[in-house]
N, CA, C and O atoms as a Tripos MOL2 file, in Angstrom:
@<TRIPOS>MOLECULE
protein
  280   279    70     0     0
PROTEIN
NO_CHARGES

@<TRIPOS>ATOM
      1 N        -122.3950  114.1290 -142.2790 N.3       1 UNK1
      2 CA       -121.1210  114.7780 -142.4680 C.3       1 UNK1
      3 C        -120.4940  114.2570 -143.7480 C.2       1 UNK1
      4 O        -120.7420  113.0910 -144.0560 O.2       1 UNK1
      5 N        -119.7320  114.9670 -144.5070 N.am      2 UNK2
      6 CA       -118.6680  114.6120 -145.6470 C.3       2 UNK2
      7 C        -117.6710  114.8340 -145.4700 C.2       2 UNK2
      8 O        -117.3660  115.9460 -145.0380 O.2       2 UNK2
      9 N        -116.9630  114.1120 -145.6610 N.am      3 UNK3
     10 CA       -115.7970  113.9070 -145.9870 C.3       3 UNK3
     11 C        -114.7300  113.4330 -147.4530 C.2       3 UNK3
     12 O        -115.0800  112.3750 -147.9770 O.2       3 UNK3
     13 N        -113.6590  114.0530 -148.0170 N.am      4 UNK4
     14 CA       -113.4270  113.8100 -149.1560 C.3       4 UNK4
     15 C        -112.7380  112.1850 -149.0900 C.2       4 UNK4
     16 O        -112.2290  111.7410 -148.0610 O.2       4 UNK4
     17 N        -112.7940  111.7240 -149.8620 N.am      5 UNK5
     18 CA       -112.3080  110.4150 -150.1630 C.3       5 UNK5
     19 C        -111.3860  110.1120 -151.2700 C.2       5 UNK5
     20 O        -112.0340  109.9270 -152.3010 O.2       5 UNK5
     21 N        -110.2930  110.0100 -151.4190 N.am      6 UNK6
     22 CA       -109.6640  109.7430 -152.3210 C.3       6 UNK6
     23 C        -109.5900  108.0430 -152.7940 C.2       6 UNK6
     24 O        -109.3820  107.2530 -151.8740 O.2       6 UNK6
     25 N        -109.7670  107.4370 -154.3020 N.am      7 UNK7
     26 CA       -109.5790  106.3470 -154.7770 C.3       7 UNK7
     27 C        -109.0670  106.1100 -155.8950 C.2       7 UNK7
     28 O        -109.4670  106.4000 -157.0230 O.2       7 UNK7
     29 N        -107.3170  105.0660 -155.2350 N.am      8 UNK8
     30 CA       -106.7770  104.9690 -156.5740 C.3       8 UNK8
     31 C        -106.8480  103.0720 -156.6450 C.2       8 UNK8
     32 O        -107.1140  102.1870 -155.8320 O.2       8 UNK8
     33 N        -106.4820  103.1180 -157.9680 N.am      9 UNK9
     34 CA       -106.6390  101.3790 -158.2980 C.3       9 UNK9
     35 C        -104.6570  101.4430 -158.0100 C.2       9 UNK9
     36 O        -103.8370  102.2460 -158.4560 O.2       9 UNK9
     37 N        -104.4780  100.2970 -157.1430 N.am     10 UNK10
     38 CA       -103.0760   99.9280 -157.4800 C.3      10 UNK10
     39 C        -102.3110   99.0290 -158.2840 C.2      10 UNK10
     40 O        -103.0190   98.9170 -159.2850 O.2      10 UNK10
     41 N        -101.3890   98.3830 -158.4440 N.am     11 UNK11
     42 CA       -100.7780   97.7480 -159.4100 C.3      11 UNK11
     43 C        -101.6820   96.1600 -159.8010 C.2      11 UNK11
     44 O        -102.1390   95.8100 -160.8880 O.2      11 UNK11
     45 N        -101.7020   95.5840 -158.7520 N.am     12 UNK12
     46 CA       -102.8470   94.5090 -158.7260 C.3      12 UNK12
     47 C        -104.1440   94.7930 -159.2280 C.2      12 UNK12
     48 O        -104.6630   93.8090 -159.7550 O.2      12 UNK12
     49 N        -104.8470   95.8500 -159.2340 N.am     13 UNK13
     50 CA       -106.3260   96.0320 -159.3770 C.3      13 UNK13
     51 C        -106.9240   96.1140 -157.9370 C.2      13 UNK13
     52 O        -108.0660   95.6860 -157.7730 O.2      13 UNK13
     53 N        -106.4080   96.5010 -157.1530 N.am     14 UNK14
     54 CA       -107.3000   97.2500 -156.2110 C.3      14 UNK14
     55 C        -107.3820   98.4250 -156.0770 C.2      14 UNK14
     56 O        -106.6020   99.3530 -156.2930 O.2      14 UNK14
     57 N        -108.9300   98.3150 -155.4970 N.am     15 UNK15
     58 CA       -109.0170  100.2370 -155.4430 C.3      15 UNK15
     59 C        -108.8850  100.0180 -153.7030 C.2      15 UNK15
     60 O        -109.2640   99.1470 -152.9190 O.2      15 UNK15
     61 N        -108.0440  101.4650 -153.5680 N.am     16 UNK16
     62 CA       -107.4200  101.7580 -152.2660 C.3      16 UNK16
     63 C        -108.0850  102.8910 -151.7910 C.2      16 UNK16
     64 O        -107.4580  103.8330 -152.2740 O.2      16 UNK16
     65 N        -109.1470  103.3980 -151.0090 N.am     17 UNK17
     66 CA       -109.9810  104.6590 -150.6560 C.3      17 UNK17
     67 C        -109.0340  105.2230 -149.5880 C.2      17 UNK17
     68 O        -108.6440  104.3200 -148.8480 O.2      17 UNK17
     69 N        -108.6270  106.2180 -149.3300 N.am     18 UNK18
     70 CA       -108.0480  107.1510 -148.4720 C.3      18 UNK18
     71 C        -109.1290  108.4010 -148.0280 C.2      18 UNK18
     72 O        -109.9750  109.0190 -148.6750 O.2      18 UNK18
     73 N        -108.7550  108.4560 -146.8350 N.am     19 UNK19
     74 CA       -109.3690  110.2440 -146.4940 C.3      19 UNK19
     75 C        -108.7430  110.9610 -145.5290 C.2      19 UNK19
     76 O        -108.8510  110.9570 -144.3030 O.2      19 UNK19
     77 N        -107.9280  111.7080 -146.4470 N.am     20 UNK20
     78 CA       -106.9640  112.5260 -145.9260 C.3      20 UNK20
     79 C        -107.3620  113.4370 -144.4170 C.2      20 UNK20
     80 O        -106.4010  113.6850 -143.6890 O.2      20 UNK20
     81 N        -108.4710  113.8240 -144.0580 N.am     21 UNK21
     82 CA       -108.6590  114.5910 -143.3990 C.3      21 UNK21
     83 C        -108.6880  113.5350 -142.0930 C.2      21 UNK21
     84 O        -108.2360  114.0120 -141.0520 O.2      21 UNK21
     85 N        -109.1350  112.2570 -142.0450 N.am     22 UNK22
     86 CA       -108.6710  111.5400 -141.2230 C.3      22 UNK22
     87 C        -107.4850  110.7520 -141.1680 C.2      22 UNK22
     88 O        -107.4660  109.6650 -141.7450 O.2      22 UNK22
     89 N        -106.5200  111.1600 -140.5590 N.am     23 UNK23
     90 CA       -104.9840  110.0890 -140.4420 C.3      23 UNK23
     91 C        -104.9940  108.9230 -140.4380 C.2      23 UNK23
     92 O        -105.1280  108.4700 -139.3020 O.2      23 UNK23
     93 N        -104.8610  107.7440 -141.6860 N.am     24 UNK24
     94 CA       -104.9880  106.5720 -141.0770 C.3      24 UNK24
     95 C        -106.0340  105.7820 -142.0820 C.2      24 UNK24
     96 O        -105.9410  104.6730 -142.6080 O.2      24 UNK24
     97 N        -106.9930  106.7200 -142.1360 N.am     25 UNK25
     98 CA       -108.0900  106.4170 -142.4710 C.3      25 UNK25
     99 C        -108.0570  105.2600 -143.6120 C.2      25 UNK25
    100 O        -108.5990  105.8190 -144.5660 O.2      25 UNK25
    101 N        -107.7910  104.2550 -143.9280 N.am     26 UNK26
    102 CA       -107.6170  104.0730 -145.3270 C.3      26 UNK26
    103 C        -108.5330  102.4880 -145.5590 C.2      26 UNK26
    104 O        -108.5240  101.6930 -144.6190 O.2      26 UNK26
    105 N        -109.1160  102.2140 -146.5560 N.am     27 UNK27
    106 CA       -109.7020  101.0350 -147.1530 C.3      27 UNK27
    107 C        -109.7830  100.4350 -147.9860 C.2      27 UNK27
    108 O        -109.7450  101.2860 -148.8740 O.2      27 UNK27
    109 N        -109.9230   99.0590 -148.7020 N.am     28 UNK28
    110 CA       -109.8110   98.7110 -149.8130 C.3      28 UNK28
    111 C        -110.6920   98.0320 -150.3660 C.2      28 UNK28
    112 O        -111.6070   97.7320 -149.6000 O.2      28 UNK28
    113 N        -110.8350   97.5010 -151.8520 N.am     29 UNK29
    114 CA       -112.0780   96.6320 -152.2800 C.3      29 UNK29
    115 C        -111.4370   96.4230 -153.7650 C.2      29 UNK29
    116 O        -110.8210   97.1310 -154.5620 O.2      29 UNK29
    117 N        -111.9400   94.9850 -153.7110 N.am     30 UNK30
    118 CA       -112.0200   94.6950 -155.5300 C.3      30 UNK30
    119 C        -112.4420   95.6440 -156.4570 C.2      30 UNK30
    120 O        -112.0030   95.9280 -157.5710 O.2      30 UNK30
    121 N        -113.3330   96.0670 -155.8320 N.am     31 UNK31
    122 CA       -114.6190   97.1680 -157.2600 C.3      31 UNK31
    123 C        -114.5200   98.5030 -156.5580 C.2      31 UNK31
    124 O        -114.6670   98.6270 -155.3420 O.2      31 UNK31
    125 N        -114.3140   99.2990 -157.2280 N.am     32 UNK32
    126 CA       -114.3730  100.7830 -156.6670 C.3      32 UNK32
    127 C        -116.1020  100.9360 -155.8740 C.2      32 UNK32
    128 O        -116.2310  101.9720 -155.2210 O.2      32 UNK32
    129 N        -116.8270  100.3900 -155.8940 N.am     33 UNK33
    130 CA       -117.9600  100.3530 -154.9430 C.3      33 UNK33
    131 C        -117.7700   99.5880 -153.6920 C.2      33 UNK33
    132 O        -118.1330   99.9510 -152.5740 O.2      33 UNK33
    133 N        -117.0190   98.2330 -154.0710 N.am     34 UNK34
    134 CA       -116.6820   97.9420 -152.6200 C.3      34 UNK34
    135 C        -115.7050   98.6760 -151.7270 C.2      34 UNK34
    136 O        -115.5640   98.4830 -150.5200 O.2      34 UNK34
    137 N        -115.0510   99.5420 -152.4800 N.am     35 UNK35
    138 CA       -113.6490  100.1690 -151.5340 C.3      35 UNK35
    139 C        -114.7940  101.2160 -150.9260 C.2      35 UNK35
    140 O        -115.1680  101.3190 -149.7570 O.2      35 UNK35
    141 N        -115.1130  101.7640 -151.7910 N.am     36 UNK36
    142 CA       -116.7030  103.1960 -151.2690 C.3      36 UNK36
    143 C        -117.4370  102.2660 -149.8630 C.2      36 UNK36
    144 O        -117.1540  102.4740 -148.6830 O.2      36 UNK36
    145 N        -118.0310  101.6410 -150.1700 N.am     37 UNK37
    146 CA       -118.9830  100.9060 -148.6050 C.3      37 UNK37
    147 C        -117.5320  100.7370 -147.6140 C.2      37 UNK37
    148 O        -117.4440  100.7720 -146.3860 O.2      37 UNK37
    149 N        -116.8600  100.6160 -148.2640 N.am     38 UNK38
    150 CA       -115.1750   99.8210 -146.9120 C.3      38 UNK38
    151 C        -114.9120  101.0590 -146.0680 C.2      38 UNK38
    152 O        -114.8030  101.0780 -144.8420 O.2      38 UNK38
    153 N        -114.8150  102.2310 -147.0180 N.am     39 UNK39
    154 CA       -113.8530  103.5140 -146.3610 C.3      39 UNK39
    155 C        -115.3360  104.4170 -145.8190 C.2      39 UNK39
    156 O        -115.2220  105.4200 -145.1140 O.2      39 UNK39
    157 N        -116.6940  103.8850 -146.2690 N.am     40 UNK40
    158 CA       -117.8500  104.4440 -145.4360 C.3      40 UNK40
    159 C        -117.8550  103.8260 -144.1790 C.2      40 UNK40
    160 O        -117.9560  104.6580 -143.2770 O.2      40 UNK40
    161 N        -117.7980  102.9200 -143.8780 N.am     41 UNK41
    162 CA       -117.4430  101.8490 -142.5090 C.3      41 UNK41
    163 C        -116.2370  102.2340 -141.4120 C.2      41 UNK41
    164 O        -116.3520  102.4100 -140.1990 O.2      41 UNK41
    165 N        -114.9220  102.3100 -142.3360 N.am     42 UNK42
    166 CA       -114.0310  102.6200 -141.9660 C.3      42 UNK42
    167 C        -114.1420  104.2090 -141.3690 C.2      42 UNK42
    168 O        -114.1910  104.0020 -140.1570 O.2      42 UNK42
    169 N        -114.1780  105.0000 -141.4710 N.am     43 UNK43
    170 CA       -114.9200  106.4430 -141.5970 C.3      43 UNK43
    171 C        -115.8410  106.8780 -140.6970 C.2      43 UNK43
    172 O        -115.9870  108.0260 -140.2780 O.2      43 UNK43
    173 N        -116.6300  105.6210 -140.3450 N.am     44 UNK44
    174 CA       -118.3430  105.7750 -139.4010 C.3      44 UNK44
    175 C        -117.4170  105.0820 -138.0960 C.2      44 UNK44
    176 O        -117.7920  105.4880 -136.9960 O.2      44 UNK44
    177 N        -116.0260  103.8940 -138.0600 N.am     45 UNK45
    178 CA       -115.7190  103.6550 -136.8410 C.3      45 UNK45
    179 C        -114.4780  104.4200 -136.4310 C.2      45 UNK45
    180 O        -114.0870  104.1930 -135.2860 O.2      45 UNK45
    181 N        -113.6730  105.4300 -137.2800 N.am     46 UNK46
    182 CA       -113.1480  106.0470 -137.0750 C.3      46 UNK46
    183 C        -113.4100  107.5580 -136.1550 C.2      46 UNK46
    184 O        -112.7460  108.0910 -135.2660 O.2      46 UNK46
    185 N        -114.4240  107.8550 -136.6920 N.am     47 UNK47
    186 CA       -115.6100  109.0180 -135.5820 C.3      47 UNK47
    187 C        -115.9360  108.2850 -134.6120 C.2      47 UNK47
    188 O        -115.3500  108.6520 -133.5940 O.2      47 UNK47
    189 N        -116.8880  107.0410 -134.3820 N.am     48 UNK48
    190 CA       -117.1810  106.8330 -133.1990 C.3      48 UNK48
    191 C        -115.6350  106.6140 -132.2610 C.2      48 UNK48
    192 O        -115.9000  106.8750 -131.0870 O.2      48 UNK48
    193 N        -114.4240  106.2980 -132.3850 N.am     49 UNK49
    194 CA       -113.1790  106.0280 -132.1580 C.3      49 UNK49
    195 C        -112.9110  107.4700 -131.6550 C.2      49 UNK49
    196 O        -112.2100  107.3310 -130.6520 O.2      49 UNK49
    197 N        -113.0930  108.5450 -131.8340 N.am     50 UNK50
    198 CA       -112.7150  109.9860 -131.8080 C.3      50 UNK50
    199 C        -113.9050  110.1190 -130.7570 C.2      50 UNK50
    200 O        -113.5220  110.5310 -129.6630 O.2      50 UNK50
    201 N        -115.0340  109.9010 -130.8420 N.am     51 UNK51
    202 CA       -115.7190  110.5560 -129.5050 C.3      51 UNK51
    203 C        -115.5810  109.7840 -128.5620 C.2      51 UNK51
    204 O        -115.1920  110.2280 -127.4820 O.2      51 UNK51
    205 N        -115.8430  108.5270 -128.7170 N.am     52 UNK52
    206 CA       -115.5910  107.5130 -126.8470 C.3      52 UNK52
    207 C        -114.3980  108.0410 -126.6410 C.2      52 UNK52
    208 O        -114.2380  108.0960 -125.4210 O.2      52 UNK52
    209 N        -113.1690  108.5970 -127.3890 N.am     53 UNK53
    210 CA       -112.1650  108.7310 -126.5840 C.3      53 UNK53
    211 C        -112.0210  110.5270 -126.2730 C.2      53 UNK53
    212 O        -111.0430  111.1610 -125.8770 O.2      53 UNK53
    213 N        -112.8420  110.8070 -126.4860 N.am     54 UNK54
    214 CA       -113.2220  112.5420 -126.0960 C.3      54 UNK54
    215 C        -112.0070  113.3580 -127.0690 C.2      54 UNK54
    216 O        -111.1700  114.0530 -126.4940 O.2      54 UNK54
    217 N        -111.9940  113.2410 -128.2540 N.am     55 UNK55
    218 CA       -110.8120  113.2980 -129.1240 C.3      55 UNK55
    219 C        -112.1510  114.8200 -130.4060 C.2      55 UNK55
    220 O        -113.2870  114.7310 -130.8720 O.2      55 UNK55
    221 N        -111.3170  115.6790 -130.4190 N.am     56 UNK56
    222 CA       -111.7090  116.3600 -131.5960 C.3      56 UNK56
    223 C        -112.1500  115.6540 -132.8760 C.2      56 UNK56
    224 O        -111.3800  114.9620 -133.5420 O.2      56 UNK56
    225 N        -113.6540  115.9020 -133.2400 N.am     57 UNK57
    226 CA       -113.9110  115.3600 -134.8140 C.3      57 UNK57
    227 C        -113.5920  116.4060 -135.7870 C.2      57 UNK57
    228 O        -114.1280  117.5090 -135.8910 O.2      57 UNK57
    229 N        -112.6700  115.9210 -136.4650 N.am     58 UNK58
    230 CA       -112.5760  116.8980 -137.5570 C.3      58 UNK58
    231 C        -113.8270  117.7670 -138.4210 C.2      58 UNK58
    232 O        -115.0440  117.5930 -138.4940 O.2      58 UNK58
    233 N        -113.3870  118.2440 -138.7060 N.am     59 UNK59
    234 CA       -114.7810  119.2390 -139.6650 C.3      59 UNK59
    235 C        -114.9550  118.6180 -140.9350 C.2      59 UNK59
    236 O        -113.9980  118.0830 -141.4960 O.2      59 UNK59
    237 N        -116.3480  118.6510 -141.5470 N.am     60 UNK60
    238 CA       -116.3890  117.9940 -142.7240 C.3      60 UNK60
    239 C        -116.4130  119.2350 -143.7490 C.2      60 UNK60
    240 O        -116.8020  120.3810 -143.5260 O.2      60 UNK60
    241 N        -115.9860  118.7910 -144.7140 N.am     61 UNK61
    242 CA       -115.6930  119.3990 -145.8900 C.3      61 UNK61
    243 C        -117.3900  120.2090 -146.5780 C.2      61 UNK61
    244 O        -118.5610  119.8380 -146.5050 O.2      61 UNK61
    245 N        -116.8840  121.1200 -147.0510 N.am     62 UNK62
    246 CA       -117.6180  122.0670 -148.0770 C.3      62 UNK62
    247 C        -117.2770  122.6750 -148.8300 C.2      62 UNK62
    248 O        -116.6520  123.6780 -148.4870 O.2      62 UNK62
    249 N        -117.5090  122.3980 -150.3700 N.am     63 UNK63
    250 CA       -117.3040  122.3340 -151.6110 C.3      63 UNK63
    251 C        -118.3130  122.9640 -152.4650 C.2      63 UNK63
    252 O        -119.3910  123.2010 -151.9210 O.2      63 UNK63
    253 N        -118.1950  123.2320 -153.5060 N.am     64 UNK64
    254 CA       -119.2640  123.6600 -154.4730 C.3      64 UNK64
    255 C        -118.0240  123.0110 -156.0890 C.2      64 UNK64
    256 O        -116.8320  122.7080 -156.0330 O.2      64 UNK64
    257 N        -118.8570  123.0140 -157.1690 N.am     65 UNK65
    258 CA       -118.0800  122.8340 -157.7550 C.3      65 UNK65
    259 C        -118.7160  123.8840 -158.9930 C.2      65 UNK65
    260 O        -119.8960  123.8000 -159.3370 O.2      65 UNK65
    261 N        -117.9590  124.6650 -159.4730 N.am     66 UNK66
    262 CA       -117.9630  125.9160 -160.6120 C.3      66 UNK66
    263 C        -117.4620  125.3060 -162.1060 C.2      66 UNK66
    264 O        -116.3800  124.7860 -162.3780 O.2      66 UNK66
    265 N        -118.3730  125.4990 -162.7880 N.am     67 UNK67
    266 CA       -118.6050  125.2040 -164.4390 C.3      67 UNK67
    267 C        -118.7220  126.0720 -165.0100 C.2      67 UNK67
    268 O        -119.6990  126.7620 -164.7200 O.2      67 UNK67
    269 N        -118.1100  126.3940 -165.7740 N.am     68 UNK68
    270 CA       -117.4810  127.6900 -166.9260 C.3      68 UNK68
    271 C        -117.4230  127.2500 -168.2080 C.2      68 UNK68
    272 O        -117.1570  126.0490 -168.2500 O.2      68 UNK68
    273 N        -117.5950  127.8480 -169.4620 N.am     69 UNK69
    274 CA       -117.4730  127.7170 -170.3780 C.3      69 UNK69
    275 C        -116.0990  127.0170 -171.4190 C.2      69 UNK69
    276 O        -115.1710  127.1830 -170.6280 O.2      69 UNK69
    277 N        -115.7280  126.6380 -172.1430 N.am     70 UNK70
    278 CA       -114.3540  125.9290 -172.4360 C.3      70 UNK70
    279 C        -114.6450  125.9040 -173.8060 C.2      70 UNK70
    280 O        -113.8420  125.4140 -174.6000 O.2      70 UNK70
@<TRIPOS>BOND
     1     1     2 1
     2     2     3 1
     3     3     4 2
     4     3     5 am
     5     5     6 1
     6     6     7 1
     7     7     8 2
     8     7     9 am
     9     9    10 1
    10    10    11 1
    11    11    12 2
    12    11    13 am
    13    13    14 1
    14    14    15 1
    15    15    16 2
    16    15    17 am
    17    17    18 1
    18    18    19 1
    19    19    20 2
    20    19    21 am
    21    21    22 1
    22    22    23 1
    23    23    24 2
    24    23    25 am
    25    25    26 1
    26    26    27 1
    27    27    28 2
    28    27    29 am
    29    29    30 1
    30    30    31 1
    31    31    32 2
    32    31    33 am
    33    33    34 1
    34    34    35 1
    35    35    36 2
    36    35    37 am
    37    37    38 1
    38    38    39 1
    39    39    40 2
    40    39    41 am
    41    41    42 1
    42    42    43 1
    43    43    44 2
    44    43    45 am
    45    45    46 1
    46    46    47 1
    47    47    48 2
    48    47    49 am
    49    49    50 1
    50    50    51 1
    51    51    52 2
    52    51    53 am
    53    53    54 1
    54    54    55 1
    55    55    56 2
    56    55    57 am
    57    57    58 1
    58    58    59 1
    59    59    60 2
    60    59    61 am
    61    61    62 1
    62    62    63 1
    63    63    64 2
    64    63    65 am
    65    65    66 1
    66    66    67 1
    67    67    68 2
    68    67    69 am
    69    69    70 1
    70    70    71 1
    71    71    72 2
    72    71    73 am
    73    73    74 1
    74    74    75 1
    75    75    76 2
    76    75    77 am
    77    77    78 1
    78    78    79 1
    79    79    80 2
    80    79    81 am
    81    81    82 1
    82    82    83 1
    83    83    84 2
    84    83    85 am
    85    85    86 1
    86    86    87 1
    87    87    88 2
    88    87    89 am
    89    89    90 1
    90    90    91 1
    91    91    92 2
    92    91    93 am
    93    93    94 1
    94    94    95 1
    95    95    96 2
    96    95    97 am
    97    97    98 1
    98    98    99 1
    99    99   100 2
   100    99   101 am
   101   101   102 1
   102   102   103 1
   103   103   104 2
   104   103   105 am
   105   105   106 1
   106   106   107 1
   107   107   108 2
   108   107   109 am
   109   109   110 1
   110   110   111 1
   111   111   112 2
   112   111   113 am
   113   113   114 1
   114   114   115 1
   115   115   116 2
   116   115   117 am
   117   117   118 1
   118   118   119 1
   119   119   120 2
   120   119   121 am
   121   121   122 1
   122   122   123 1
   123   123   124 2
   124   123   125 am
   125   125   126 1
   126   126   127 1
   127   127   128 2
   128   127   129 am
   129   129   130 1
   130   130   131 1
   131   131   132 2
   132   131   133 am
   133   133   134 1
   134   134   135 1
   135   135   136 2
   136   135   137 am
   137   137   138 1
   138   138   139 1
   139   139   140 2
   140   139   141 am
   141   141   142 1
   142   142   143 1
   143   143   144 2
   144   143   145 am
   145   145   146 1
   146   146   147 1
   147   147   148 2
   148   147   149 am
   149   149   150 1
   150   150   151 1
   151   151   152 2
   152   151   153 am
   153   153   154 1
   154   154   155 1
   155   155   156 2
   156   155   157 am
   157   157   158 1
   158   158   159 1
   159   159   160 2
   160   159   161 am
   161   161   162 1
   162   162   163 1
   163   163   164 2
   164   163   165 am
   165   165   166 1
   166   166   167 1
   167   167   168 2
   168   167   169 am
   169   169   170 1
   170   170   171 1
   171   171   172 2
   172   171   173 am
   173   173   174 1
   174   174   175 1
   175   175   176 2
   176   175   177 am
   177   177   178 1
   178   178   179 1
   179   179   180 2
   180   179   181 am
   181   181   182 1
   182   182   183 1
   183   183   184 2
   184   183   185 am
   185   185   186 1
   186   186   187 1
   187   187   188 2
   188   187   189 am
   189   189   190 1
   190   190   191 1
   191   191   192 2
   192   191   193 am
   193   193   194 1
   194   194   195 1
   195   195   196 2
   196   195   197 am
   197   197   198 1
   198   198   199 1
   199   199   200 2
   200   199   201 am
   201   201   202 1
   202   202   203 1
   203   203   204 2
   204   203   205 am
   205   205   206 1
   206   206   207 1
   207   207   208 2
   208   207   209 am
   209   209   210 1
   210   210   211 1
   211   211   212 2
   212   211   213 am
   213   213   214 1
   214   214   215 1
   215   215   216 2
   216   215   217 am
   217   217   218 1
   218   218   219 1
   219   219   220 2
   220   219   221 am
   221   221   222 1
   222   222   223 1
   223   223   224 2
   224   223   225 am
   225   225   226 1
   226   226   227 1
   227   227   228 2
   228   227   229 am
   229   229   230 1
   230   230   231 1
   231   231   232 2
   232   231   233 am
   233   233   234 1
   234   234   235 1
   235   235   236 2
   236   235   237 am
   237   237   238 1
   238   238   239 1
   239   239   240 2
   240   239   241 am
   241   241   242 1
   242   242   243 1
   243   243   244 2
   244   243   245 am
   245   245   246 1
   246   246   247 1
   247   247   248 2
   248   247   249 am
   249   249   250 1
   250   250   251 1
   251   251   252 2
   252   251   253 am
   253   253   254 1
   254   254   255 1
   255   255   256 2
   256   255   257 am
   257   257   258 1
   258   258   259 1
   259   259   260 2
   260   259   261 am
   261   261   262 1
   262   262   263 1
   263   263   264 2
   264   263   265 am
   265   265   266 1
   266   266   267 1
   267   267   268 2
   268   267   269 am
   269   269   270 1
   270   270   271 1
   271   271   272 2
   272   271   273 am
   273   273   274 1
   274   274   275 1
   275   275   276 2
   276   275   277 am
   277   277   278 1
   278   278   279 1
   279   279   280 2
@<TRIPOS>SUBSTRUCTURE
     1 UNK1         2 RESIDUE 1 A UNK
     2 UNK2         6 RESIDUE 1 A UNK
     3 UNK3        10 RESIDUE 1 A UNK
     4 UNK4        14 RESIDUE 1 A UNK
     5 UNK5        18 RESIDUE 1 A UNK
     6 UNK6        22 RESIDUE 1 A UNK
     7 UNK7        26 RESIDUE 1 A UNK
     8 UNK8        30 RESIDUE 1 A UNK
     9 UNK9        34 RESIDUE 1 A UNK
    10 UNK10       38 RESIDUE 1 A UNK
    11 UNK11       42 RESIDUE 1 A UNK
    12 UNK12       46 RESIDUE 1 A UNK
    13 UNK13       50 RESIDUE 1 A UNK
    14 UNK14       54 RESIDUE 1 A UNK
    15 UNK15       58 RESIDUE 1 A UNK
    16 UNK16       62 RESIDUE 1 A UNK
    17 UNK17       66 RESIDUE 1 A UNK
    18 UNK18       70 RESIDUE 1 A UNK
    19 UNK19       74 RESIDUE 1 A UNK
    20 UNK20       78 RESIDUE 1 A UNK
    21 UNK21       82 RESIDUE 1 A UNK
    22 UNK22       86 RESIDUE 1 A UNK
    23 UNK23       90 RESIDUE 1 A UNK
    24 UNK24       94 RESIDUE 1 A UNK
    25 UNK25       98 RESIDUE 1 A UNK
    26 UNK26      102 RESIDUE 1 A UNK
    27 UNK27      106 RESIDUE 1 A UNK
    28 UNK28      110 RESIDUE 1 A UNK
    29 UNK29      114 RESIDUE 1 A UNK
    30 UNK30      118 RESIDUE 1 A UNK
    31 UNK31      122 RESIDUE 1 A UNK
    32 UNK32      126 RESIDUE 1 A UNK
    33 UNK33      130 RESIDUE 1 A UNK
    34 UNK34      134 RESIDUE 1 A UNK
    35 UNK35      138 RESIDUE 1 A UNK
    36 UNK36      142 RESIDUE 1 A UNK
    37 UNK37      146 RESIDUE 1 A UNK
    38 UNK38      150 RESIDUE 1 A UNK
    39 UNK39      154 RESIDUE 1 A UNK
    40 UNK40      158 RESIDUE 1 A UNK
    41 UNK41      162 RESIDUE 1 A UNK
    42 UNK42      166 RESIDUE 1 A UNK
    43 UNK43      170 RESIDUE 1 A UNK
    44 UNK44      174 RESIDUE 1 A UNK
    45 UNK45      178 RESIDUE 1 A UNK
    46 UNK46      182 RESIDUE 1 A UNK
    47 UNK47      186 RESIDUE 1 A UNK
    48 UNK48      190 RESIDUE 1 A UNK
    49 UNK49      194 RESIDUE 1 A UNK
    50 UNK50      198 RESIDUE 1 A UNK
    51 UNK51      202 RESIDUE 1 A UNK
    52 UNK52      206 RESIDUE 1 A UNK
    53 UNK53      210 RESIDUE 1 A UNK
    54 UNK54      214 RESIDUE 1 A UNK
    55 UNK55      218 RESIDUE 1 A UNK
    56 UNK56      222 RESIDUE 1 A UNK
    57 UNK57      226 RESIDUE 1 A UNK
    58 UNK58      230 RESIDUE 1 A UNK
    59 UNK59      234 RESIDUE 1 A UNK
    60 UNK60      238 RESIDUE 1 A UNK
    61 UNK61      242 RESIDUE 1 A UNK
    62 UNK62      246 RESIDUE 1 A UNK
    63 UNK63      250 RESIDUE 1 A UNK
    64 UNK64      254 RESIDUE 1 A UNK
    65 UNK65      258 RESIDUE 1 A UNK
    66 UNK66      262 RESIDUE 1 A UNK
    67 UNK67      266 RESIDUE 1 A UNK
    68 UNK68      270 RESIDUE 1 A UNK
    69 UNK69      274 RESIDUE 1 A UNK
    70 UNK70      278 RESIDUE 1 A UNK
């Protein structure tokens, strides 16, 4: 499944991963690769969290991305 992930660096230098489609969802890391493995973790116990409790999994995202001339 995919899901979108948002990552911003904050005032300190951390990167902060969000994913909007899950409430809550949120993770952090020194290196924008560690926040990526944090909010993949975060993300994988957030679903299992949604089925033991017989809770709707959200739908994962589908995207394409379109390139045009400029």
């Amino acid at each position: 499944m995919k899901y979108r992930v948002y990552i911003q660096q904050d005032e300190d230098g951390i990167f902060v991963a969000e994913c909007p489609n899950l409430p809550g969802c949120v993770s952090q890391g020194r290196m924008r690769d560690e926040a990526m493995k944090s909010i993949e973790d975060a993300i994988a116990g957030y679903l299992a969290s949604l089925k033991k409790h017989g809770d709707a999994i959200p739908p994962p995202i589908y995207e394409d991305v379109i390139e045009v001339a400029g």
